[in-house]
PyMOL CGO cylinders between C-alpha atoms (Angstrom):
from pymol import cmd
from pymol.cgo import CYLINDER

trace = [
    CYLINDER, 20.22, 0.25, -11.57, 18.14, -2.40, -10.01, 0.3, 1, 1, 1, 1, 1, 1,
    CYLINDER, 18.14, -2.40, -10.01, 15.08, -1.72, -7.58, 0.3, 1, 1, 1, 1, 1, 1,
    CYLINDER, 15.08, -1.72, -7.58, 14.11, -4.69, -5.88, 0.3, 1, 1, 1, 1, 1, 1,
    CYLINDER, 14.11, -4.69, -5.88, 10.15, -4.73, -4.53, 0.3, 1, 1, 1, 1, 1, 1,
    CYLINDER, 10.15, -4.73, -4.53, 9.46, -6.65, -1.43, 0.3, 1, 1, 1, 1, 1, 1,
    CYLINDER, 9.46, -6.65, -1.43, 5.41, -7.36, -2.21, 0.3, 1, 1, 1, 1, 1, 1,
    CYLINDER, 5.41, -7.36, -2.21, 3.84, -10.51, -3.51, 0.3, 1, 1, 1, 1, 1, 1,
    CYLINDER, 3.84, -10.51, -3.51, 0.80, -8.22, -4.22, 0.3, 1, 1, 1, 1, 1, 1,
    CYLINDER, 0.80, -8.22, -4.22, -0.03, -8.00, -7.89, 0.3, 1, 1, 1, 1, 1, 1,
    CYLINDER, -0.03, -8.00, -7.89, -1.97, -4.74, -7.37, 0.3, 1, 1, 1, 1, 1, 1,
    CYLINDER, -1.97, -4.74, -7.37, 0.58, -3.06, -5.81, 0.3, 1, 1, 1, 1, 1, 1,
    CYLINDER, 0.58, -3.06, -5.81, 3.54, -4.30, -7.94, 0.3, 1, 1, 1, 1, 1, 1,
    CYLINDER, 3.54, -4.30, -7.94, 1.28, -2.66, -10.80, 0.3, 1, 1, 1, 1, 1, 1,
    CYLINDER, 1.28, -2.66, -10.80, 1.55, 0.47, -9.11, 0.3, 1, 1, 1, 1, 1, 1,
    CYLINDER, 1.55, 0.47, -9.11, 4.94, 0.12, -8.48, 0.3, 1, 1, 1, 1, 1, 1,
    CYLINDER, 4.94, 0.12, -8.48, 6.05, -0.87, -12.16, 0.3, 1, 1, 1, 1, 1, 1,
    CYLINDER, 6.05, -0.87, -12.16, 3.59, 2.42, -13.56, 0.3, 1, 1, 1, 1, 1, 1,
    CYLINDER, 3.59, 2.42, -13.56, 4.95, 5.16, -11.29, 0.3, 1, 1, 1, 1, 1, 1,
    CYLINDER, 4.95, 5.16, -11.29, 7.94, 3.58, -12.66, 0.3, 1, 1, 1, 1, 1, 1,
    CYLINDER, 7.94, 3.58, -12.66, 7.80, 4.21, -16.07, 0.3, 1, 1, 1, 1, 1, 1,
    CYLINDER, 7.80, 4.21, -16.07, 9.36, 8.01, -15.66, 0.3, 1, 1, 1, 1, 1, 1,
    CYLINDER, 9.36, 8.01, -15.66, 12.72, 5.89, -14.80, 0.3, 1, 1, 1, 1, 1, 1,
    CYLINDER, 12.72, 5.89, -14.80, 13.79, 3.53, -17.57, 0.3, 1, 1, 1, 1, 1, 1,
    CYLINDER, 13.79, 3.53, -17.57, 17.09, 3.53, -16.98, 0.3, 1, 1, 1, 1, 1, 1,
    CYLINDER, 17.09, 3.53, -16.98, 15.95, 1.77, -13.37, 0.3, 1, 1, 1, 1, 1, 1,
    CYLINDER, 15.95, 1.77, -13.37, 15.04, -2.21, -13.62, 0.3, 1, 1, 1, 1, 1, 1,
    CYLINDER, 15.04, -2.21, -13.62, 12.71, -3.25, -11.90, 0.3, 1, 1, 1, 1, 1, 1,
    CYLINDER, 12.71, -3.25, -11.90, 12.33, -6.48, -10.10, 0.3, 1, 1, 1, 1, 1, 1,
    CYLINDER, 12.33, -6.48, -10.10, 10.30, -8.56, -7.55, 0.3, 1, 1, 1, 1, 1, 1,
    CYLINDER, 10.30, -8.56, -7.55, 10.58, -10.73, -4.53, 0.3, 1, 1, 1, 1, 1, 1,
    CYLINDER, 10.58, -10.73, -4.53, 8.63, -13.50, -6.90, 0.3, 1, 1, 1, 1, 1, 1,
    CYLINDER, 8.63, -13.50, -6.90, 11.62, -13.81, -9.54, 0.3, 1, 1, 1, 1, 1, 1,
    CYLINDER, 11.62, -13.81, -9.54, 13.74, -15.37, -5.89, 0.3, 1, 1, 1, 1, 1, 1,
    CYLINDER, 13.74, -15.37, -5.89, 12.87, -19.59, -5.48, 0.3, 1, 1, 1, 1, 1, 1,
    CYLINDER, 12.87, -19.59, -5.48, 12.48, -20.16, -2.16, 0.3, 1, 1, 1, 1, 1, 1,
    CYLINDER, 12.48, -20.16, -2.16, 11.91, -16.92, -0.73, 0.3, 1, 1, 1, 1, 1, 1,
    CYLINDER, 11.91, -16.92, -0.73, 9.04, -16.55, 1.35, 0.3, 1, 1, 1, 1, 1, 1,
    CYLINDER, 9.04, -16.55, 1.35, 7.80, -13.27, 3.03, 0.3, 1, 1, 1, 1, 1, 1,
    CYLINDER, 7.80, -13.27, 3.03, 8.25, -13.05, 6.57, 0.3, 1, 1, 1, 1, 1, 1,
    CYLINDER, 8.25, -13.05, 6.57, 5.19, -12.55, 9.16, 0.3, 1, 1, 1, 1, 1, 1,
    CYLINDER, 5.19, -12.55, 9.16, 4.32, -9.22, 9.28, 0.3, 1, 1, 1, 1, 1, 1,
    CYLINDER, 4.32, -9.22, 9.28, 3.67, -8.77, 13.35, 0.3, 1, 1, 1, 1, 1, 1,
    CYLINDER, 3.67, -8.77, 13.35, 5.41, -5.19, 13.77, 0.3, 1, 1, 1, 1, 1, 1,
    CYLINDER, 5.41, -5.19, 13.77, 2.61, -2.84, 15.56, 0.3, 1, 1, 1, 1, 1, 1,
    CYLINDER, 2.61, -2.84, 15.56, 2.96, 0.11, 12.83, 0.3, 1, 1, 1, 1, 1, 1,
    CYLINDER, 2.96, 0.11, 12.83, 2.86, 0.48, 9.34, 0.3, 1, 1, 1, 1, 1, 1,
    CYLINDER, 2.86, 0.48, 9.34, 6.87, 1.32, 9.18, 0.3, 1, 1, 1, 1, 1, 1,
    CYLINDER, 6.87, 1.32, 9.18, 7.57, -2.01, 11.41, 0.3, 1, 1, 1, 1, 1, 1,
    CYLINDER, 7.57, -2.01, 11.41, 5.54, -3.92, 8.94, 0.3, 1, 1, 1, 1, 1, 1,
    CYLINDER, 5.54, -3.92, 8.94, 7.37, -2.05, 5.92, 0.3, 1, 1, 1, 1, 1, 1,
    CYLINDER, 7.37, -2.05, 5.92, 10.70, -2.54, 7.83, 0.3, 1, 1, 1, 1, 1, 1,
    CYLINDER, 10.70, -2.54, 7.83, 10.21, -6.22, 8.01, 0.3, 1, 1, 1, 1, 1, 1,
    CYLINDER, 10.21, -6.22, 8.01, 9.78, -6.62, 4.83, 0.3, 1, 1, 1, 1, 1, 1,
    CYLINDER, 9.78, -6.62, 4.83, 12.51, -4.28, 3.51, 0.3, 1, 1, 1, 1, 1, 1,
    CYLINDER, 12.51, -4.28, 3.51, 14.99, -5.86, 5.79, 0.3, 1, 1, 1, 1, 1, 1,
    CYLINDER, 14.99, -5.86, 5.79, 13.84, -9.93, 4.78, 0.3, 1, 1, 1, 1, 1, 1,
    CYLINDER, 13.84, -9.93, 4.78, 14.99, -9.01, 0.88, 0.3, 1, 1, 1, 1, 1, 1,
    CYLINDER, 14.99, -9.01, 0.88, 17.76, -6.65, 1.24, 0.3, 1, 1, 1, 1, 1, 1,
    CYLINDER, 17.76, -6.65, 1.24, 19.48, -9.55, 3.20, 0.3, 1, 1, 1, 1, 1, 1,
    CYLINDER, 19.48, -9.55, 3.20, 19.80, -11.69, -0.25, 0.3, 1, 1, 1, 1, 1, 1,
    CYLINDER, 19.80, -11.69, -0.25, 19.88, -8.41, -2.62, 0.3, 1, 1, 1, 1, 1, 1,
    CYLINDER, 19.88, -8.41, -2.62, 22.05, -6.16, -0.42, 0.3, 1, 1, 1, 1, 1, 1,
    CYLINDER, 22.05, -6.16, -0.42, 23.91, -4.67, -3.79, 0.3, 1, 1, 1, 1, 1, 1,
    CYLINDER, 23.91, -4.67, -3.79, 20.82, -3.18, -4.99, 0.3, 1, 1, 1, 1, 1, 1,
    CYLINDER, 20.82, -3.18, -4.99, 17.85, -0.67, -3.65, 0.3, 1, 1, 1, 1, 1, 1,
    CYLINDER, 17.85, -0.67, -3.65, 15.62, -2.58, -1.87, 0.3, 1, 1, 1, 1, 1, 1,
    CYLINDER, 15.62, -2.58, -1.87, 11.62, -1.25, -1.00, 0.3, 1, 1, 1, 1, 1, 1,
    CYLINDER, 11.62, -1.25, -1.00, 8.99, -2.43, 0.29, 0.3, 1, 1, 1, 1, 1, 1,
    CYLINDER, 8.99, -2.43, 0.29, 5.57, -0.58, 1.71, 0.3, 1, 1, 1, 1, 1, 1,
    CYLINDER, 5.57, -0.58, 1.71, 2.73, -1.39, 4.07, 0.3, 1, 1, 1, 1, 1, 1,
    CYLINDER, 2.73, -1.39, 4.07, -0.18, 0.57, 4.19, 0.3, 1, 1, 1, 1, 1, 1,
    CYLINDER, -0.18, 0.57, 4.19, -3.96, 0.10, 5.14, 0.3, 1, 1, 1, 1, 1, 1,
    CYLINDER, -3.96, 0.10, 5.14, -7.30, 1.95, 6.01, 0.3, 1, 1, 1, 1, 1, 1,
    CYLINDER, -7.30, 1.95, 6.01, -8.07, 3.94, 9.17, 0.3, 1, 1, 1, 1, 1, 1,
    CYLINDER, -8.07, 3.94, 9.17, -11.87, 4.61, 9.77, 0.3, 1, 1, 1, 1, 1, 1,
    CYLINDER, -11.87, 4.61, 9.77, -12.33, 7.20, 12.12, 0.3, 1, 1, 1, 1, 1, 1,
    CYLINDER, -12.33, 7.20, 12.12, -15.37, 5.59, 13.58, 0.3, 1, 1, 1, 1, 1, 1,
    CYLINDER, -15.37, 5.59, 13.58, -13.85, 2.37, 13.83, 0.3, 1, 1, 1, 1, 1, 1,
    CYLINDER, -13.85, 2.37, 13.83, -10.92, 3.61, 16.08, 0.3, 1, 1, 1, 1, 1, 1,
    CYLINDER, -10.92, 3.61, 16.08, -8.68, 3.70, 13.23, 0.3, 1, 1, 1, 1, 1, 1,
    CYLINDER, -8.68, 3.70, 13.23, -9.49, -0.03, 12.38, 0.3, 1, 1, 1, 1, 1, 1,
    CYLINDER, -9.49, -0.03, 12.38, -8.71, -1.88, 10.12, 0.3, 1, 1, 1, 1, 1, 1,
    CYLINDER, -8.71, -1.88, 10.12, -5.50, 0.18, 10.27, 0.3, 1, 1, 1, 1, 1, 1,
    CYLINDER, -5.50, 0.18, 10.27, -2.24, -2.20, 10.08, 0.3, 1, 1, 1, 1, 1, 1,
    CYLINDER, -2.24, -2.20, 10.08, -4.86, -5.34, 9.98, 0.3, 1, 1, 1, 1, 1, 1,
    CYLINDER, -4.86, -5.34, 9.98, -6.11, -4.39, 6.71, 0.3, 1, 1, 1, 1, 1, 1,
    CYLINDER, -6.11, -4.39, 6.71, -5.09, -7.10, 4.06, 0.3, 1, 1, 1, 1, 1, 1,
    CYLINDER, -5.09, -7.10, 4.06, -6.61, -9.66, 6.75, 0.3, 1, 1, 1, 1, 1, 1,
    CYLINDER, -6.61, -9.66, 6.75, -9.39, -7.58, 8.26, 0.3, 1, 1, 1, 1, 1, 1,
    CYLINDER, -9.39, -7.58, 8.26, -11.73, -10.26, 7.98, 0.3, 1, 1, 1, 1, 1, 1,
    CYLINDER, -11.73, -10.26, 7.98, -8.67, -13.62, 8.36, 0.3, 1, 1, 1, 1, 1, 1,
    CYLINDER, -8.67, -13.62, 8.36, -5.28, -14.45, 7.55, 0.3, 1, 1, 1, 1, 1, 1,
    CYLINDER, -5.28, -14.45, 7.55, -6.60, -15.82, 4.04, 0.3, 1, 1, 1, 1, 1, 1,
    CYLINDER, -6.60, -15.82, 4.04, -9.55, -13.24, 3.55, 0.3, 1, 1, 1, 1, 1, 1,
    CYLINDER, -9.55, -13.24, 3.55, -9.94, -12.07, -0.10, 0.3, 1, 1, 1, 1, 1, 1,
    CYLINDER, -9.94, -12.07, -0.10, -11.07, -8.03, -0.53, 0.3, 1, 1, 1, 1, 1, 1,
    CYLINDER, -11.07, -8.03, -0.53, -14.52, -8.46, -1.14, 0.3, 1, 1, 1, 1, 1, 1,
    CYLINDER, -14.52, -8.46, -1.14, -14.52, -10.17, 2.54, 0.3, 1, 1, 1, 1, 1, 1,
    CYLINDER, -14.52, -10.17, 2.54, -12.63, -7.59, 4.43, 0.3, 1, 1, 1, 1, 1, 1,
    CYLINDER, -12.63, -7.59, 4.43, -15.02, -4.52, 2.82, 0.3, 1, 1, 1, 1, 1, 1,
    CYLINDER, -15.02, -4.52, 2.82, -17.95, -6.83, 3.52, 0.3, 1, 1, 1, 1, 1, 1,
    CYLINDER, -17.95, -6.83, 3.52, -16.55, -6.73, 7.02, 0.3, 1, 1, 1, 1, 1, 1,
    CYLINDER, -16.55, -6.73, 7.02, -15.68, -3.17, 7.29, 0.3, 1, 1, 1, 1, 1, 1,
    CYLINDER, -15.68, -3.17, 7.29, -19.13, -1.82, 6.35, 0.3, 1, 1, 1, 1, 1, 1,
    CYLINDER, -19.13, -1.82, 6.35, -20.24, -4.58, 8.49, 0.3, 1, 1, 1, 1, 1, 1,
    CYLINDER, -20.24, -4.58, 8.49, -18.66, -3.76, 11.98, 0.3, 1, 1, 1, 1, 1, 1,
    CYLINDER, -18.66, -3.76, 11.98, -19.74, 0.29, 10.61, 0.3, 1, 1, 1, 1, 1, 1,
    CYLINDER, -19.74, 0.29, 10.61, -23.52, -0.74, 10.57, 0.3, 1, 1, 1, 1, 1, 1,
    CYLINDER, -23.52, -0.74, 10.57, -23.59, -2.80, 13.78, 0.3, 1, 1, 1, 1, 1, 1,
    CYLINDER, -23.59, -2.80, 13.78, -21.19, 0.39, 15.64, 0.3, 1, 1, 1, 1, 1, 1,
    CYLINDER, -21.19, 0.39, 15.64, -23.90, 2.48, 13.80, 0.3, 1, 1, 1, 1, 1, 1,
    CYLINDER, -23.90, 2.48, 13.80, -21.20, 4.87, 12.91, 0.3, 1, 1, 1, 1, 1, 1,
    CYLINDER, -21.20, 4.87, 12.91, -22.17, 7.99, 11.59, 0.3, 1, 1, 1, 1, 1, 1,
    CYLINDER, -22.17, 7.99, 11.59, -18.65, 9.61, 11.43, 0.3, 1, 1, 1, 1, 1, 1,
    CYLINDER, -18.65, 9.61, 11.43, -17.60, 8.10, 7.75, 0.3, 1, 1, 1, 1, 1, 1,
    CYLINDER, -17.60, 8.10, 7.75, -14.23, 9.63, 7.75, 0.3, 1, 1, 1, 1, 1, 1,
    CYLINDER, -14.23, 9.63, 7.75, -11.33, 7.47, 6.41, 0.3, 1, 1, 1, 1, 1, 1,
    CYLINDER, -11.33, 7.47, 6.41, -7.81, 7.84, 5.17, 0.3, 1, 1, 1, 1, 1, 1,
    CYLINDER, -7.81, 7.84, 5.17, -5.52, 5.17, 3.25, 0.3, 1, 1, 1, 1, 1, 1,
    CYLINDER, -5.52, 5.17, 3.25, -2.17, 5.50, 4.85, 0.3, 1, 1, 1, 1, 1, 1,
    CYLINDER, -2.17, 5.50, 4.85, 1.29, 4.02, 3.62, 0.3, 1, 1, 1, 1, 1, 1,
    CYLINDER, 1.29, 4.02, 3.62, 4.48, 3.99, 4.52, 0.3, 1, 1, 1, 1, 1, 1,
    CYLINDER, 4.48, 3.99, 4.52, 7.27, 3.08, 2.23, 0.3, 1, 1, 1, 1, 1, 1,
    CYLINDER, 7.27, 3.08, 2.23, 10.94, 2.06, 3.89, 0.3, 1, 1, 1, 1, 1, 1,
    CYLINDER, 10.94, 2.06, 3.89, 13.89, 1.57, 1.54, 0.3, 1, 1, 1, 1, 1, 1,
    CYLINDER, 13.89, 1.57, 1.54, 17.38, 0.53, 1.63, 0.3, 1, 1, 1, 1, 1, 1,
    CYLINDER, 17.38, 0.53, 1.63, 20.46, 1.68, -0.40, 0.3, 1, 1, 1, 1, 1, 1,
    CYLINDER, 20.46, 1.68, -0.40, 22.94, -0.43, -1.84, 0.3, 1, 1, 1, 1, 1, 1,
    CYLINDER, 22.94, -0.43, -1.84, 25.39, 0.95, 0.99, 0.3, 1, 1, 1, 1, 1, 1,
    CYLINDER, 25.39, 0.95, 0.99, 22.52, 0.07, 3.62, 0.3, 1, 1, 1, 1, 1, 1,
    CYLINDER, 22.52, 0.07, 3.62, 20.94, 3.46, 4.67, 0.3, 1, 1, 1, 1, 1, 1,
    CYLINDER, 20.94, 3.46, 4.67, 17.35, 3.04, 5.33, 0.3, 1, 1, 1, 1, 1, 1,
    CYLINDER, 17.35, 3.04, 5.33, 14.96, 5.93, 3.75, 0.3, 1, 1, 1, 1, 1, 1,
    CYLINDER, 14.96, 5.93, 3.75, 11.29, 6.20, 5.35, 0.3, 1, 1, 1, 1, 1, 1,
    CYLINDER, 11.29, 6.20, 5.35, 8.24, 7.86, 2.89, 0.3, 1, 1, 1, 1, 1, 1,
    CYLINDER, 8.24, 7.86, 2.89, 4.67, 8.30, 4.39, 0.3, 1, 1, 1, 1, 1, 1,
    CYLINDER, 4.67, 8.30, 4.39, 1.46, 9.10, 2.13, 0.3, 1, 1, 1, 1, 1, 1,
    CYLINDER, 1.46, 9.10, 2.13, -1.94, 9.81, 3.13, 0.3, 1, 1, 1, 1, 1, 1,
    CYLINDER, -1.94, 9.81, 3.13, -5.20, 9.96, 0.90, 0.3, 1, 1, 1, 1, 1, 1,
    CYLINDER, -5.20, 9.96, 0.90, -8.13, 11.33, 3.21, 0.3, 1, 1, 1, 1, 1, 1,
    CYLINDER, -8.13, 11.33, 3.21, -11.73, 10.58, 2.37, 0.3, 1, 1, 1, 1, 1, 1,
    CYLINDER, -11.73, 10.58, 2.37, -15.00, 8.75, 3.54, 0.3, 1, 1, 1, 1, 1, 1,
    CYLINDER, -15.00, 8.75, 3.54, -16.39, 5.25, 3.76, 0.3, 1, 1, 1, 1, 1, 1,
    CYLINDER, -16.39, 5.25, 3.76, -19.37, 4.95, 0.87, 0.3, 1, 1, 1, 1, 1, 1,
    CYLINDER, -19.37, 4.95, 0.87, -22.72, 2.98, 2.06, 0.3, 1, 1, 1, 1, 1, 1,
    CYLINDER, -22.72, 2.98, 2.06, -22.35, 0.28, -0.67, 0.3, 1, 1, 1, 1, 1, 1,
    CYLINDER, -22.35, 0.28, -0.67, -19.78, -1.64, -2.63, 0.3, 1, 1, 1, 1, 1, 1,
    CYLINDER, -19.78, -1.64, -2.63, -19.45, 0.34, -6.35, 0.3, 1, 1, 1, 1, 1, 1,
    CYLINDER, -19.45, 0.34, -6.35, -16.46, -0.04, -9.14, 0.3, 1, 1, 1, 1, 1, 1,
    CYLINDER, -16.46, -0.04, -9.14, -14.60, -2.49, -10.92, 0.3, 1, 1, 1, 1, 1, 1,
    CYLINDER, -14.60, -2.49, -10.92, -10.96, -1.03, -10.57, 0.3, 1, 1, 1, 1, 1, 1,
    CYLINDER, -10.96, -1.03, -10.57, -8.26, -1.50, -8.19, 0.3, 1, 1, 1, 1, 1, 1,
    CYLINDER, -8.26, -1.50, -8.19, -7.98, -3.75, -5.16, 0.3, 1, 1, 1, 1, 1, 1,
    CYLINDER, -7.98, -3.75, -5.16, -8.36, -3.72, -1.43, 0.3, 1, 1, 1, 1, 1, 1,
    CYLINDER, -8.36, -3.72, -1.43, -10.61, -1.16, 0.13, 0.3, 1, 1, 1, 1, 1, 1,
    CYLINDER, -10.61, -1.16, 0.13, -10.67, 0.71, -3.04, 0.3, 1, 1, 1, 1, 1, 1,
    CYLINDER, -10.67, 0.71, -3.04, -14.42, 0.00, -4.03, 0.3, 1, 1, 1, 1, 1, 1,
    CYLINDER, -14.42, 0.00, -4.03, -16.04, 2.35, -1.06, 0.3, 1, 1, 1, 1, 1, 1,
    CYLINDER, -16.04, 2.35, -1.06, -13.42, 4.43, -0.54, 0.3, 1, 1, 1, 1, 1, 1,
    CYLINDER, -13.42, 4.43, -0.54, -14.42, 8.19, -1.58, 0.3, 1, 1, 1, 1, 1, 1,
    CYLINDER, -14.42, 8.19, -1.58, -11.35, 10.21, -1.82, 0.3, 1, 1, 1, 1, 1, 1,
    CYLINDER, -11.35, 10.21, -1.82, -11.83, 13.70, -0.41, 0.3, 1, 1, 1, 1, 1, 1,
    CYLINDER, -11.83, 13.70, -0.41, -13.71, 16.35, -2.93, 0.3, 1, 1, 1, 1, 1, 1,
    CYLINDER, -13.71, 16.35, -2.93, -14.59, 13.23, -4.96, 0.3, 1, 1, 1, 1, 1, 1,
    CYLINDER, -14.59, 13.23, -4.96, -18.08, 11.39, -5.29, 0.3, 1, 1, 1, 1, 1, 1,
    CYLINDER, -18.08, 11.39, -5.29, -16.71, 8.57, -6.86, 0.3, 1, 1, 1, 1, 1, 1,
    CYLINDER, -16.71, 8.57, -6.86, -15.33, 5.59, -5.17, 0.3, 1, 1, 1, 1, 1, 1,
    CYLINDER, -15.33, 5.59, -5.17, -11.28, 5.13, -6.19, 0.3, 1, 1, 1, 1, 1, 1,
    CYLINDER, -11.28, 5.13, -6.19, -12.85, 1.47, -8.00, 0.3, 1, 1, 1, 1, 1, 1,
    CYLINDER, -12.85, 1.47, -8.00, -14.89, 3.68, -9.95, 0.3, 1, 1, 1, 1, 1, 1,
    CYLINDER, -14.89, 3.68, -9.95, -12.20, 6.46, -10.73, 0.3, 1, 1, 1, 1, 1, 1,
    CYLINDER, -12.20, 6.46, -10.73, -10.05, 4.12, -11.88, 0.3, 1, 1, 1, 1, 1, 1,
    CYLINDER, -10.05, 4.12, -11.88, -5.79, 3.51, -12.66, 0.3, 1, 1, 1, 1, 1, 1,
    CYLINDER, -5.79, 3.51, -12.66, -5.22, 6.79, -13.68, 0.3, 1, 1, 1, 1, 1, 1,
    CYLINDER, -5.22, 6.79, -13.68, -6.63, 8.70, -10.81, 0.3, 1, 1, 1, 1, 1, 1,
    CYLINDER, -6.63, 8.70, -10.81, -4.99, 6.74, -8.40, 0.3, 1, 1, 1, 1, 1, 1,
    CYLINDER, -4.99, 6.74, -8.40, -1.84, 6.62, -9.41, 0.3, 1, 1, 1, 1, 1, 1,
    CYLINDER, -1.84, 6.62, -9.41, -1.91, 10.27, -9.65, 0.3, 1, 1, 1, 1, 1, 1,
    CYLINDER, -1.91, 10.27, -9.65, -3.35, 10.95, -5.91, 0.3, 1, 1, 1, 1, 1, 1,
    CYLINDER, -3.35, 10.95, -5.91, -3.31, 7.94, -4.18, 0.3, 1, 1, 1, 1, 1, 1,
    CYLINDER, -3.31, 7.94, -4.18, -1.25, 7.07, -0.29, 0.3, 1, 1, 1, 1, 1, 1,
    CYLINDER, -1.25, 7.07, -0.29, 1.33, 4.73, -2.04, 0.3, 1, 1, 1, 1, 1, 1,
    CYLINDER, 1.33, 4.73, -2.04, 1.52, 7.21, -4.49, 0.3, 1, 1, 1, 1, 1, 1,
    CYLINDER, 1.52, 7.21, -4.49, 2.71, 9.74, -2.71, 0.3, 1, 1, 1, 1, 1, 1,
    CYLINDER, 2.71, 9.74, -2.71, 4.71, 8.38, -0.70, 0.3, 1, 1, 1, 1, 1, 1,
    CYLINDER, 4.71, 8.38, -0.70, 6.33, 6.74, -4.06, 0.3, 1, 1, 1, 1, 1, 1,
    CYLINDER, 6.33, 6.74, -4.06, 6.75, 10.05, -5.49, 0.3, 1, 1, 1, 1, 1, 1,
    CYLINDER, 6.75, 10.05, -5.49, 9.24, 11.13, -2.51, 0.3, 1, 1, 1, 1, 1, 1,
    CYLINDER, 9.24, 11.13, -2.51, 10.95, 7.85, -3.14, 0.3, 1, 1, 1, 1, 1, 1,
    CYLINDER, 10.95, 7.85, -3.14, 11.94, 8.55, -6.41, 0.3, 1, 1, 1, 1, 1, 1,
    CYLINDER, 11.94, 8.55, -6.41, 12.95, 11.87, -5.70, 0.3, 1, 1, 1, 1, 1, 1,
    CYLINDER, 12.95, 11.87, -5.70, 15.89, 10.29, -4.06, 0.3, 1, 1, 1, 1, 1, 1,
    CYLINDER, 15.89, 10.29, -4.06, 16.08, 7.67, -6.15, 0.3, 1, 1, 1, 1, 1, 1,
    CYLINDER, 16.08, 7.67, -6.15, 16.95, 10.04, -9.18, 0.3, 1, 1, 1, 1, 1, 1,
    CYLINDER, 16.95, 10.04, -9.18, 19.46, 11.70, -7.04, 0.3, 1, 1, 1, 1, 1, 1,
    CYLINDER, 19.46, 11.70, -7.04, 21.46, 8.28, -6.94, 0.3, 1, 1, 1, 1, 1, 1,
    CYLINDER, 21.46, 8.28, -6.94, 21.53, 7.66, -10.95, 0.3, 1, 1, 1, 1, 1, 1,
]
cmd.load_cgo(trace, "trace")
């Protein structure tokens, strides 16, 4: 069976491959290995429009095979729920991670916000060979740390304190995430299905 992954992210296509490895009768494949395909703008106004946007862009050219893609982000309760779908380009279209968490606890110190509270959220949409779109939502809850600290992962992950942890998920490293983390999660349910089709 073929999985296709609709993410140019090398972090997440990590994830992806390692929850994987329970499945090796499933190959696994990405939107990279296509010339010529480009991923389409992501301006849906939730994380399952984004997801669905991207899910629907590849399953057009692979429609024979399972198709997923995800989009997920971090909601700080003190920010409103910002960066929230604007995540990957908190801080402009091009911004690397170091510049969006420099942003985040940023716009925290000049909102002086005192409510830390976060949660990584994503949302995973998949199609079937046949066409039937699947929806998968995982949530990590936790708080915003005062400084930068940890050399694993990507994205928010280097002050982001998952809930009855004191470590950021940088610091805890691969193994913890892909144990507790949002995608996850939300992978987990995936593959639940998933094996029901092999």
């Amino acid at each position: 069976m073929e999985l296709w992954i609709a993410s140019s992210n090398t972090g997440k296509i990590k994830e992806f491959q390692t929850l994987l490895l329970t499945l090796p009768s499933v190959q696994i494949h990405t939107q990279n290995e296509i010339s010529g395909f480009s991923s389409p703008e992501e301006n849906g106004d939730s994380f399952i429009a984004n997801a669905r946007i991207k899910a629907r862009a590849l399953h057009a050219i692979k429609n024979k095979c399972w198709v997923i893609a995800d989009d997920s982000g971090l909601e700080v309760t003190g920010l409103g729920g910002l960066p929230g779908i604007h995540s990957a380009r908190y801080a402009g279209a091009k911004a690397r991670d170091s510049e969006n968490v420099a942003k985040l606890l940023k716009m925290m110190q000049i909102r002086n916000v005192s409510d830390r509270s976060a949660q990584f959220r994503a949302v995973i949409v998949a199609y079937s060979p046949s066409g039937e779109e699947f929806q998968y939502e995982g949530i990590m809850k936790g708080q915003i740390s005062a400084k930068v600290a940890g050399i694993h992962g990507f994205g928010y992950d280097p002050v982001f304190i998952p809930e009855g942890q004191t470590q950021t998920l940088a610091e805890l490293g691969p193994g913890y995430k892909n144990q507790h983390s949002h995608r996850a999660l939300a992978f987990k349910n995936f593959l639940e299905n998933l094996k029901s089709h092999l």
